[in-house]
N, C-alpha and C positions, 0 to 999 in steps of 0.2 A: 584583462586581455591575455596575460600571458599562461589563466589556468585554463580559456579556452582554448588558445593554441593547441598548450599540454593536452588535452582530450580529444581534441578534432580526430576523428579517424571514419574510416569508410566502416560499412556493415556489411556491405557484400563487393568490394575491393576487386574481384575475377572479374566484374565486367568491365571497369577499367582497360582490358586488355581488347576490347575491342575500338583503341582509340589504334593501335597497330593496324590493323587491315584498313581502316577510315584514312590515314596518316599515307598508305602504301595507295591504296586507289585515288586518292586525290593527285599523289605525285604523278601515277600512271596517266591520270587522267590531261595535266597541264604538258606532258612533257608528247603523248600523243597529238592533243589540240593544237600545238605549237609547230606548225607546218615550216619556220624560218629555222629550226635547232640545229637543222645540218649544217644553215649555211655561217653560221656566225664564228664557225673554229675557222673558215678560210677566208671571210670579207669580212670590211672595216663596217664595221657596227654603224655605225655615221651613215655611211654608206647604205648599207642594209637598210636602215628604219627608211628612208627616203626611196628605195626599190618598192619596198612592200607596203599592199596596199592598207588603210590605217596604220601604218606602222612606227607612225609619228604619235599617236592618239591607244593609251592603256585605259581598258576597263579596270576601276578599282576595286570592283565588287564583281567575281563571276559565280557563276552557278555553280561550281565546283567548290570555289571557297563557302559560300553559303552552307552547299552539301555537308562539307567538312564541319563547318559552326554549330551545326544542329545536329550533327552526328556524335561532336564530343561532348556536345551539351547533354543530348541525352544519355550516352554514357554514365557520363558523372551524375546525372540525376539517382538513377536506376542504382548508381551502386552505395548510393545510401548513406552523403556525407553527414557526419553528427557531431555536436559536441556535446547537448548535454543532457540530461537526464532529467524521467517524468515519471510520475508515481503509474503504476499498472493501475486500468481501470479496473482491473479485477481484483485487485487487492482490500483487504478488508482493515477500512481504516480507524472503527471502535474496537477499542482494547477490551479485553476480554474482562470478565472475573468470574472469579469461584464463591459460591453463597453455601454457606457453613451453616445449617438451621440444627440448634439441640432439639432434639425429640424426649423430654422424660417428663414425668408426671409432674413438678415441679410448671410444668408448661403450660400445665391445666388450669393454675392457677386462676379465678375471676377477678382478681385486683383491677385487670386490664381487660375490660368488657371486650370480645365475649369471651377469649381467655388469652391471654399472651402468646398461645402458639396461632392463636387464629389471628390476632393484630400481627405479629409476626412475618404470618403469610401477606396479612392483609398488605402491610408494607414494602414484602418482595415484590406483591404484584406491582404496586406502584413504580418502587425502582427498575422491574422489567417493561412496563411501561413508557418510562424515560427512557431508557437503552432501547427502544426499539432498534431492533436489527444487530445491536450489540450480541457477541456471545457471551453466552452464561450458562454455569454449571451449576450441579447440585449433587452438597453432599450432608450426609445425617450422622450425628451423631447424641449417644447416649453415653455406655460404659464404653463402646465401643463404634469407631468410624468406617462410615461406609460410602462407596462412592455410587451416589444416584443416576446422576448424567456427568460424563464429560461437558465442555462449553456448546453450545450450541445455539444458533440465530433466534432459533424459535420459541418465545417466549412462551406459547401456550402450554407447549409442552413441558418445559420447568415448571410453571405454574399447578399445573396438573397432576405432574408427580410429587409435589409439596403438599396439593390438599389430601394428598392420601397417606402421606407419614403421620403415624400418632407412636404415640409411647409402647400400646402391647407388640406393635411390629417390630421394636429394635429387640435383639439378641441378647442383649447384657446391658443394664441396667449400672448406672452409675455416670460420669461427667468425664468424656475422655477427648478436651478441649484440645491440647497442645497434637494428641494423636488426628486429631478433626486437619488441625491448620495443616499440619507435617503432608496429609493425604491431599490436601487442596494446593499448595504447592507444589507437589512432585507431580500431581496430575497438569497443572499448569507447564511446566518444564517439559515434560515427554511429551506434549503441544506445542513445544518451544513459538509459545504466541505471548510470555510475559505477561502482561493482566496484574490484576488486583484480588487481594481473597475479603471476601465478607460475612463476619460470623453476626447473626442473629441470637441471644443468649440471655437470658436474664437471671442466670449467675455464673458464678467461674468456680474452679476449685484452686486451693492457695501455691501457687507455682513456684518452684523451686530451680525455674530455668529460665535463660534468657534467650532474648531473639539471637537467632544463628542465620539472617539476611534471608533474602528471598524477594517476593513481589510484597508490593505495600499492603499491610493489614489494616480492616476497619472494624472494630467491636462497636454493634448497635445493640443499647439495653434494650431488652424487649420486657422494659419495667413502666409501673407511671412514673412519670416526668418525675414530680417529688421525689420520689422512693429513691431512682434513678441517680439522682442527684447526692443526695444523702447517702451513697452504696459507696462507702471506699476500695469495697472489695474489686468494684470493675476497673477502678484508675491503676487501682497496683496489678491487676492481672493483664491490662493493657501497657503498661509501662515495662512491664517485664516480656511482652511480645513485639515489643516496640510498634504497637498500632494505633492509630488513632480514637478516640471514645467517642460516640454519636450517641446525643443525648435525646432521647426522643421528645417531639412536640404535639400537641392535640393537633395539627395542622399537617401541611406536607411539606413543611420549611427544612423538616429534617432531612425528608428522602431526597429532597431538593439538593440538599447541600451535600448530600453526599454522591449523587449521581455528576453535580458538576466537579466535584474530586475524580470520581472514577474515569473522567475523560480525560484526565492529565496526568493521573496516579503512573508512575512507570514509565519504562518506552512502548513505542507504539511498535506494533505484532510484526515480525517479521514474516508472511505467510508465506509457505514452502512454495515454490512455484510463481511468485505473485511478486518479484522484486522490482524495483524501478526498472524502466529501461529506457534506452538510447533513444529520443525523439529525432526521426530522420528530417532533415533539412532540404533533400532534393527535389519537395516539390516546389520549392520556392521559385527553381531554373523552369516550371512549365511555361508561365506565359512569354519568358522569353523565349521557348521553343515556339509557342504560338506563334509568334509574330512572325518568325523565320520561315516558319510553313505559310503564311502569308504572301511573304514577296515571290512566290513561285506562282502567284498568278500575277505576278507581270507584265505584259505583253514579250515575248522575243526571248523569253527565258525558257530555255530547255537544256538540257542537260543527256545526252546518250552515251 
């Protein structure tokens, strides 16, 4: 109770101010309607009610008061009391991430029908898939990182610009993993939408550095299972980028378990333009405006 209090406040507060003239015409209104007002500064009140006719007998309710009830009511609707706070429907509530795919010949490999960069793909589709409507980016890297798409909703088109990456398109030839992640996190940041990065990789080169924070990292072998398993080289190059290892499955148990990571992985996207906001409370006062507009059909009630 006391952190609504704290928070109560109006949204648009100026119309308030037409509780002033509502406040002035009601008093004009009683103090006009009131034909006895002169005479009561010079005769005994007693007296007076018994001279004048009903004047024993007060209406509790007049038309003026009514006026007035429904004039501050509306008011106060209009000016938008609030207290608390509701996610924007236009806000984008899947977390982003960045897909880090190696391109080098190494990729060609057939170990992993029909080659490890085409299961590879075959896999992103899947996870983009699951993320339907999620944003996701794409970036390639060999000797050297490049950035394909910033994150973006549309699945087809990640997908699209992945099946066209092969090994003679990249520029320099060699494994420039930790340059890869460095470029998927800084493009996530200048986003400032937080997210997850996920590298695709089926080898690492022997790292010499540690993770320096950022959004949560996920290394998927794009090895078989076995091989996969048996490779210490992917546990010590994920332990030194502090990211998680996804072990691949003949199934989709894997993409599975990592698409339910990706929806917790982080905080959720702050979008520029897209923050919670104030849920106004004033139309709560409508029906009891209704009803006020009601009693002026009446019989006898009018108001001039």
């Amino acid at each position: 109770m006391t952190d609504t209090l704290a928070a109560f406040h109006f949204l648009r507060p100026e119309w308030l101010l037409l509780a002033v003239p509502a406040l002035a015409l009601w008093w004009l209104e009683r103090r006009e309607t009131d034909a006895a007002s002169r005479w009561r500064a010079v005769m005994d009140p007693v007296l007076l009610a018994r001279l004048t006719v009903g004047g024993d007998h007060r209406r509790r309710l007049s038309p003026g008061d009514l006026l007035l009830a429904a004039w501050l009511l509306t008011a106060l609707a209009v000016s938008g009391p609030t207290w608390r706070q509701v996610p924007s429907p236009f806000a984008q509530s899947a977390r982003p991430a960045m897909v880090v795919l190696k391109v080098t010949p190494s990729m060609l490999e057939r170990d992993l029908a029909p080659t490890r960069l085409d299961r590879a793909r075959e896999k992103m589709a899947d996870l983009l898939a699951l993320r339907e409507g999620a944003p996701t980016g794409l970036i390639a890297y060999a000797g050297s990182a490049h950035l394909v798409l910033p994150p973006t909703p549309d699945a087809s088109v990640v997908d699209s610009m992945a099946q066209a990456l092969a090994p003679d398109v990249m520029p320099v030839q060699g494994d420039a993993l930790v340059a890869a992640v460095a470029l998927a996190r800084t493009t996530l940041a200048e986003a400032g939408q937080g997210g997850s990065v996920v590298v695709f990789a089926d080898t690492v080169p022997a790292l010499n550095t540690s993770a320096d924070g950022g959004p949560p990292l996920f290394v998927f072998a794009a090895l078989p299972p076995a091989r996969a398993a048996a490779d210490p080289a992917l546990r010590t190059a994920a332990a030194a980028l502090d990211a998680a290892l996804i072990m691949p499955t003949i199934d989709n148990q894997d993409i599975e378990g990592l698409a339910r990571r990706l929806t917790t992985a982080g905080p959720p996207p702050p979008a520029p333009g897209e923050a919670p906001r104030w849920q106004e409370a004033g139309w709560w006062l409508t029906p009891l405006i209704a009803l006020l507009v009601l009693v002026w059909f009446r019989r006898g009630w009018v108001l001039a």
